[in-house]
C-alpha positions in Angstrom: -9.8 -137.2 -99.5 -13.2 -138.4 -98.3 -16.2 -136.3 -99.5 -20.2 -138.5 -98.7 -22.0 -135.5 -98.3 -25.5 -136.3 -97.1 -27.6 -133.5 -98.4 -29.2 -134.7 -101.7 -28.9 -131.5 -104.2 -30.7 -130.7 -107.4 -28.2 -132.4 -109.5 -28.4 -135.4 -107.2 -31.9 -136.1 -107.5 -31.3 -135.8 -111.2 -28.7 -138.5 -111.3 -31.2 -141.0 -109.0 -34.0 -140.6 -111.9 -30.7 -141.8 -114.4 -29.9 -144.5 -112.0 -33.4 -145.9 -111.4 -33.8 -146.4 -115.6 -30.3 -148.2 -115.9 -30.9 -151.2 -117.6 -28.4 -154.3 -119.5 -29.2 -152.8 -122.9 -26.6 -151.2 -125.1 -27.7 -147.7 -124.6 -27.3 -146.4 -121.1 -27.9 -143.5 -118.8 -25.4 -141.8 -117.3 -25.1 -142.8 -113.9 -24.8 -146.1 -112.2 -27.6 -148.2 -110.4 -27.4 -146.6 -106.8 -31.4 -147.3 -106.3 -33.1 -145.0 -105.2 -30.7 -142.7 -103.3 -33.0 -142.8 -99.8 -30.4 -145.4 -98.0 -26.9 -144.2 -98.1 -24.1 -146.4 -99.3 -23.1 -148.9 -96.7 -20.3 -151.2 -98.6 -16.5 -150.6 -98.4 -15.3 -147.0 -100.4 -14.3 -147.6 -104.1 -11.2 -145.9 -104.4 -10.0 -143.3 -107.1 -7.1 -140.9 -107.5 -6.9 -138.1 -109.0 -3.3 -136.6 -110.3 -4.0 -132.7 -110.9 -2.1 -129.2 -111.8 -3.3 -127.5 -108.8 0.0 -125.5 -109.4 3.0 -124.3 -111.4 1.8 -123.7 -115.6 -1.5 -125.7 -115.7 -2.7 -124.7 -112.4 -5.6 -122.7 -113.9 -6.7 -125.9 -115.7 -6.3 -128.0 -112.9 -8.5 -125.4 -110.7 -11.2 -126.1 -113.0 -10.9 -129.8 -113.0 -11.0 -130.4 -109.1 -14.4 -129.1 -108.8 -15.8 -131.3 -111.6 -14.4 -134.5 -109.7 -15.2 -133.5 -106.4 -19.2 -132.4 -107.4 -19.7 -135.5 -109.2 -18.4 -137.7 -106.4 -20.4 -135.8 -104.0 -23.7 -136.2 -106.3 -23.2 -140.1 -106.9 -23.1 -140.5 -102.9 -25.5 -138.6 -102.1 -27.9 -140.6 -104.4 -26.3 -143.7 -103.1 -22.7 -144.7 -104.2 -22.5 -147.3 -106.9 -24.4 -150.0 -106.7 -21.7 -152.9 -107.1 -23.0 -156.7 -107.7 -25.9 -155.4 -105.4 -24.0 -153.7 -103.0 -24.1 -149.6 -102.9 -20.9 -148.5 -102.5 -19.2 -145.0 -101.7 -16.6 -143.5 -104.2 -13.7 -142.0 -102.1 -11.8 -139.8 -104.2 -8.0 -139.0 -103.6 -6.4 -135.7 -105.3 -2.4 -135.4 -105.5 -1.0 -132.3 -107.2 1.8 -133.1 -109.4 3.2 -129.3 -109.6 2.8 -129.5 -113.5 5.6 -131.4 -113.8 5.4 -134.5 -115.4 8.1 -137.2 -113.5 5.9 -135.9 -110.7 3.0 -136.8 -112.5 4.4 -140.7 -113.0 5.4 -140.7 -108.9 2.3 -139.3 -108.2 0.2 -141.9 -110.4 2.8 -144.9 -108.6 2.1 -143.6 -105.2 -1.9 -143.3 -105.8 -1.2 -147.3 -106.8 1.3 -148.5 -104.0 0.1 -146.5 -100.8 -3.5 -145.9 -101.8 -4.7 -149.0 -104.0 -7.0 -147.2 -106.2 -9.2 -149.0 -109.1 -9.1 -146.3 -111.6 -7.0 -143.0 -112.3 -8.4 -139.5 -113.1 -5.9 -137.2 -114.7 -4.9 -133.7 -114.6 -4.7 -131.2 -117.4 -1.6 -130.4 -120.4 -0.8 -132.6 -123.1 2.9 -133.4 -121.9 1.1 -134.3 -118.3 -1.0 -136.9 -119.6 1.9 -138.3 -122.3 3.9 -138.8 -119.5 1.3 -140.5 -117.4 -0.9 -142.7 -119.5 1.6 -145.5 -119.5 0.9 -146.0 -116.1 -2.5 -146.9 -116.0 -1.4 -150.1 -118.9 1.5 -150.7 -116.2 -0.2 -151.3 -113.2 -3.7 -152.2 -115.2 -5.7 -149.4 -114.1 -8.1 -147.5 -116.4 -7.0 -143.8 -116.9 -9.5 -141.2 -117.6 -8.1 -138.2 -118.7 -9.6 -134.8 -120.7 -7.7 -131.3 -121.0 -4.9 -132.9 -123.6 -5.6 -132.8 -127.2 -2.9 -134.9 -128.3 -3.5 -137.7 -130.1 -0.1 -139.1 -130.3 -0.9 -140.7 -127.3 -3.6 -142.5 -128.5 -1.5 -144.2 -131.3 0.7 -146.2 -128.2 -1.5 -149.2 -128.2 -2.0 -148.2 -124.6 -5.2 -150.4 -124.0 -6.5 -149.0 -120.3 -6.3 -144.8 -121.8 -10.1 -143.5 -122.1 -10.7 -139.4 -123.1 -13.9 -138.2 -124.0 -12.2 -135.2 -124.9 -11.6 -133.5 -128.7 -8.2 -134.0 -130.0 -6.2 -132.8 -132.8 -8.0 -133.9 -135.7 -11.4 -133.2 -133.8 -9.9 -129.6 -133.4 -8.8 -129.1 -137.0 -11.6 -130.4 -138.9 -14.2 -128.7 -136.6 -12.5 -125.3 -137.1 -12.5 -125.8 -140.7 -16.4 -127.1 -140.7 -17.0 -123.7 -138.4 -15.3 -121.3 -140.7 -16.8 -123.5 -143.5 -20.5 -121.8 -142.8 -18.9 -118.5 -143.7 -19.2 -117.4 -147.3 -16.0 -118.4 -149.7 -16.0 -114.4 -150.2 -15.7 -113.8 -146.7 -13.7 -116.5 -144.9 -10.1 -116.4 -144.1 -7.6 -117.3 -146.7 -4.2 -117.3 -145.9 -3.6 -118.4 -142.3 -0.3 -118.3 -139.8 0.2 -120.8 -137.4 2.3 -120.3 -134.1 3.2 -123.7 -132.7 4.8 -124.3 -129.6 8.1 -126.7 -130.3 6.2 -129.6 -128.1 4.8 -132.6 -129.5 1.6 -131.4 -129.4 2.4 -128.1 -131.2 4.1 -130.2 -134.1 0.9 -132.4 -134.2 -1.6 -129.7 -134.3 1.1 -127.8 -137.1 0.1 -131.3 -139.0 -3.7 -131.2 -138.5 -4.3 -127.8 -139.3 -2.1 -127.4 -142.2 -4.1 -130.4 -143.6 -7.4 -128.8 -142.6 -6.5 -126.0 -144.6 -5.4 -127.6 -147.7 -8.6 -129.6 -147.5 -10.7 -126.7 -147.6 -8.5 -124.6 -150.5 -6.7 -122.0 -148.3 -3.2 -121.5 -148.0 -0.9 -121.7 -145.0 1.6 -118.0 -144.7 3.4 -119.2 -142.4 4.6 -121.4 -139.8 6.4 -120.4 -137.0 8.0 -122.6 -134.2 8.3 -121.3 -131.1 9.5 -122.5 -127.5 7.4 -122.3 -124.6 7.6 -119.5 -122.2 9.2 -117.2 -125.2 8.5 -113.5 -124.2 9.0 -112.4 -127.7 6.8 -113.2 -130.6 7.3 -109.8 -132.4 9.1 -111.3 -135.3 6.5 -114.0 -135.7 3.9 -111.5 -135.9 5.6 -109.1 -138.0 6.6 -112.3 -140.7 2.6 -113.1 -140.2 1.2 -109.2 -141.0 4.5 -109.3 -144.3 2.5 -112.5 -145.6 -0.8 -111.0 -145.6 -2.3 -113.6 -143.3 -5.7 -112.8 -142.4 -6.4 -115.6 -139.8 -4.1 -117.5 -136.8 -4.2 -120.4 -135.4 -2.1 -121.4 -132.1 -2.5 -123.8 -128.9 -0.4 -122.1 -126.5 -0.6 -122.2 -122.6 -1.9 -119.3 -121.0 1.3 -116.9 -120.6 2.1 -117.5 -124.0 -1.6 -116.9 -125.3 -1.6 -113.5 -123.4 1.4 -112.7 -124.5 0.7 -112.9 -128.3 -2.3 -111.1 -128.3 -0.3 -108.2 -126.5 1.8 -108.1 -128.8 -0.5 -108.3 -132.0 -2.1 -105.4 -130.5 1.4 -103.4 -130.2 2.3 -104.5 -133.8 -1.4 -103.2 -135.3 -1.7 -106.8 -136.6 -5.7 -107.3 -136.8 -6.3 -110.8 -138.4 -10.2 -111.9 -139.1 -10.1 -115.2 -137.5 -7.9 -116.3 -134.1 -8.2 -119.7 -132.6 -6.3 -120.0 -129.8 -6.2 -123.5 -128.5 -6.0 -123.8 -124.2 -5.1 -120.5 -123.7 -7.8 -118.7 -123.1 -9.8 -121.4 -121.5 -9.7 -119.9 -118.0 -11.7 -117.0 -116.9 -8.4 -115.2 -115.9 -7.9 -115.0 -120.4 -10.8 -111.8 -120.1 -10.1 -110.3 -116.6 -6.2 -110.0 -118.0 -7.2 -108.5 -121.5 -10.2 -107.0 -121.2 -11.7 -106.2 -124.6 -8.2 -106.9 -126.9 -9.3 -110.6 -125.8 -12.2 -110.3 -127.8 -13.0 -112.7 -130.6 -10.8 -115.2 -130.0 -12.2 -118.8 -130.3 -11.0 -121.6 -128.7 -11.9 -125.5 -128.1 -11.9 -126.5 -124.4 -14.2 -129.5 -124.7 -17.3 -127.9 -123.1 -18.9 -124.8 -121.8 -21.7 -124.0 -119.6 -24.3 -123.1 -121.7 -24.0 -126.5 -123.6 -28.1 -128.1 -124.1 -27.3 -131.4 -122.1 -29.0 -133.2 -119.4 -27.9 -132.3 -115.9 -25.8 -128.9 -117.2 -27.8 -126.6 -115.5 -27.7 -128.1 -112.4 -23.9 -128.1 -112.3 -24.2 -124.7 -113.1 -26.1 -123.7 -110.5 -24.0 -125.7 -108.0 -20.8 -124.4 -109.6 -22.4 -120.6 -109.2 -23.3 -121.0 -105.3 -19.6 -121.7 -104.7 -17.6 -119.8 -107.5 -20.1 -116.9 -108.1 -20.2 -117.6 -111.9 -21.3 -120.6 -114.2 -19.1 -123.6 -114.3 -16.0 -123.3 -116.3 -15.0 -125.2 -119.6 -13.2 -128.1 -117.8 -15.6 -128.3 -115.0 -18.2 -130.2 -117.0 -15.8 -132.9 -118.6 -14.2 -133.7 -115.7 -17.5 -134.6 -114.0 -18.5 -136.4 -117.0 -15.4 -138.6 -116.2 -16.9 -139.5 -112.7 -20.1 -140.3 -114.6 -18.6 -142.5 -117.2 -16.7 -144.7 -114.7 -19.2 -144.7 -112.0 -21.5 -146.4 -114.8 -18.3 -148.6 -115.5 -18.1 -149.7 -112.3 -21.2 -150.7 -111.8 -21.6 -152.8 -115.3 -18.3 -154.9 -114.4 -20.2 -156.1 -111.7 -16.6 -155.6 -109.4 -13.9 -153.3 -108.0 -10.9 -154.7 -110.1 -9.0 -152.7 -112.9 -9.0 -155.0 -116.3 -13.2 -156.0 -115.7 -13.5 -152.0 -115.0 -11.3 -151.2 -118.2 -13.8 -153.8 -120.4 -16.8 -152.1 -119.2 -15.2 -148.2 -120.2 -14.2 -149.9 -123.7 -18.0 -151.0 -124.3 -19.4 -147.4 -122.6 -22.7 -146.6 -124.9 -24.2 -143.3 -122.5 -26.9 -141.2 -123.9 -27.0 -138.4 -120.7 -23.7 -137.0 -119.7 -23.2 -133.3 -119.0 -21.1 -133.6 -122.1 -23.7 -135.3 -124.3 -23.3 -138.9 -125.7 -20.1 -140.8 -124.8 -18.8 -143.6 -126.5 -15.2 -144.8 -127.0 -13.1 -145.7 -130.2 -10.6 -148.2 -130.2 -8.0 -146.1 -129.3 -9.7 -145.0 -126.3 -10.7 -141.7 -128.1 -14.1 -140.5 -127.2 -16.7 -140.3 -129.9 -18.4 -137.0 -128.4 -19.7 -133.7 -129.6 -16.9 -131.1 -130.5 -17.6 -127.6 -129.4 -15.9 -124.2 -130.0 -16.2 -121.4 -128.1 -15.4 -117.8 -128.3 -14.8 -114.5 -126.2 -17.5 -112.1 -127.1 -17.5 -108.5 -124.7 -16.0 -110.3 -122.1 -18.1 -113.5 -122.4 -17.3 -116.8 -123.4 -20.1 -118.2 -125.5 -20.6 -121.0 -127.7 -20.7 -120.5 -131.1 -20.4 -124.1 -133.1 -22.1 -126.1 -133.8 -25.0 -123.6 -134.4 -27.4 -126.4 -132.9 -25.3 -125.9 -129.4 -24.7 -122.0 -129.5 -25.4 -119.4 -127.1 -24.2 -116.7 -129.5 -23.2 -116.6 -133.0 -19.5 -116.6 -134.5 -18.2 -112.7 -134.2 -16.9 -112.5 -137.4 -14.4 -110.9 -138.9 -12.6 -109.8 -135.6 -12.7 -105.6 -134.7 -9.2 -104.0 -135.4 -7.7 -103.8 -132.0 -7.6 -99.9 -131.9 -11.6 -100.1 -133.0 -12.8 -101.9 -129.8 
């Protein structure tokens, strides 16, 4: 897929102001050197791919990730490609669905390499997705950029061409303990269930959050394993109300998410705190539950209303098109774009390990995601944000320098909303 648009948008002429002031120095704006977007890119297309859960169970992540690569590659054109050893070039981005289905993620990834020679590889969304194609982008030595997985195990491979400015398990423990933190001792939660999905991921974040807890003096009730897709969490619940717990914390996918809260409702189980990791991410999480979807607070990475340089411009693009402010996903997946369009253009060349140097030593102060930098591991060093369903509305409530609304706290009984 091919997108140069030649109408220059808000956002674009925001991105040529970031490209005129790059400079050699170690920190960096966000966008390559395109000059000054009035000539078009002329040189051959840089080539991307793009492996995405357009359907099966991640499709509602994967519909808010396609509009964040497709905007940003649209924006970095318009203002005049990447400028590459002194020659503006065009990003030409390729999108393959793999179906949520991780072989087809690997073949899809292969394919993107064989038939399509691209120089780097954007991922999709879902832990398992992204563990399954990571390894890829060390085989064939092209950089991966990936965000919707909070796994870390994946991370602790060695893989050395994995980049993901994107909070992962212990971002998402500790910040929900510095959150609930800010309550008073009187006040916050105490005793807290867990519902983990029997995934690696759900056994991680089991780890991370049980430590969390210990860390700040409250006890784990209970932990209960579950497998995905499981239309039945009534025992779970009913164990969770028996042990008194007055808070829960879970990372399943949408269905499952949906399905608990149902369910607490039907059981008269009205905890004070629920974080709900991914599940309640897409807008379908409110228009499915109305109000019983209330006050629960989740971590998708980002949200619309986040105070960083070029947000309200995607916004306003994202609203002429959707009819609403971009989603949670939207704005790290065009930060990807960003972040290796800036990579690009500091490697001086279209060739995978000089490109995967230039993401390791990445030092950007103006992302729509804030500051970006990269660990190591390939984790991102990046601002972690929490958000939370308030009348229907997800706003962001941590950290308090960031929010649009306050923590709702302690959540309404069910039958009081």
């Amino acid at each position: 897929m091919k997108r140069t648009h030649s109408v220059i948008s808000s956002l674009s002429v925001v991105l040529i102001g970031l490209l005129l002031a790059c400079s050699p120095q170690n920190t960096r704006p966000a966008a390559p050197a395109a000059g000054t977007g009035q000539q078009a890119a002329s040189g051959e297309p840089i080539k991307i791919g793009a492996v995405v859960p357009l359907t099966g169970r991640y499709a509602s992540l994967g519909g808010q990730i396609r509009p964040g690569y497709e905007f940003a590659v649209d924006d970095i054109n318009a203002a005049g490609g990447v400028d590459v050893g002194g020659v503006r070039r065009p990003l030409e981005l390729k999108i393959l669905d793999d179906e949520s289905d991780p072989a087809k993620t690997v073949q899809r990834l292969e394919s993107l390499n064989s038939s399509d020679k691209v120089v780097a590889y954007l991922g999709g969304g879902g832990s398992d997705l992204h563990a399954a194609g990571a390894a890829i982008g060390d085989k064939n030595k092209i950089p991966y950029l990936g965000i919707a997985f909070g796994l870390y195990q994946i991370h602790e491979r060695g893989l050395k061409y994995l980049f993901s400015p994107f909070p992962k398990s212990p971002d998402i423990a500790r910040a929900t303990f510095d959150m609930l933190s800010a309550i008073p001792q009187s006040d916050r939660p105490q005793r807290y269930a867990i519902f983990h999905e029997k995934t690696d991921w759900g056994l991680e974040m089991a780890k991370y959050y049980t430590e969390s807890a210990q860390r700040a003096g409250a006890q784990i009730a209970l932990d209960e394993e579950y497998a995905p897709g499981a239309k039945d969490f009534s025992d779970a619940i009913l164990r969770a109300k028996s042990a008194n717990a007055d808070a829960l914390l879970g990372m399943p996918n949408p269905p499952d998410g949906m399905t608990i809260v149902k369910q607490m409702k039907e059981l008269d189980w009205n905890p004070k705190f629920v974080m709900l990791v991914r599940a309640p991410d897409d807008p379908s999480w409110s228009q499915n539950l109305g109000k019983d979807g209330d006050y629960v607070a989740h971590m998708p990475g980002w949200h619309h209303a986040a105070k960083f340089p070029g947000v309200p411009e995607l916004n306003a693009k994202y609203q002429a098109k959707f009819n609403r402010p971009a989603d949670v996903l939207t704005g790290p997946s065009y930060a990807l774009v960003q972040i290796l369009a800036d990579a690009i253009h500091r490697a001086g060349k279209v060739d995978g390990p000089a490109i995967r140097d230039a993401l390791a030593a990445t030092d950007l102060k103006d992302t729509v995601i804030g500051p970006v930098k990269f660990n190591p591991d390939g984790t991102g060093v990046i601002e972690t944000i929490i958000t939370q369903w308030q009348n229907g509305q997800s706003q962001l409530v941590w950290p308090r320098e960031q929010q649009s609304a306050p923590l709702a706290y302690p959540a309404v009984p069910f039958n009081q909303r």
